[in-house]
C-alpha positions, 0 to 999 in steps of 0.5 A: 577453236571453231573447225569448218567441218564442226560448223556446218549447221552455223554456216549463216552465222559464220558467213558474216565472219568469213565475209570480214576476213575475205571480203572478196568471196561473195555470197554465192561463193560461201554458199558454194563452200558451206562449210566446206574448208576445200571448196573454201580454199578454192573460192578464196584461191580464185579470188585472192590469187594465192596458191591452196596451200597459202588459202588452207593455211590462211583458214586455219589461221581464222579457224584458229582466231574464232 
């Protein structure tokens, strides 16, 4: 299982990943994150309209698939 927080030096890589799963972050948004599961979380509860909690558990969820 990949971890956000032990990916950070991959974040190029996984960026496309990301883009798949949540299609609506664009590219300034995952820049902003890097890695960064909170930052994450934030930018995918802005875009998705969904509450923190639904967001982390929505990257664990991936973290858990990859």
């Amino acid at each position: 299982m990949m971890n956000l927080d032990q990916i950070e030096g991959k974040w190029t890589q996984i960026k496309g990943a990301l883009r798949q799963e949540w299609a609506k972050l664009t590219e300034d948004d995952l820049e902003f994150a890097r890695g960064s599961r909170e930052k994450l979380a934030g930018r995918i509860q802005e875009r998705y309209g969904v509450a923190r909690e639904d967001a982390l558990e929505q990257i664990q969820e991936w973290e858990a698939r990859h």
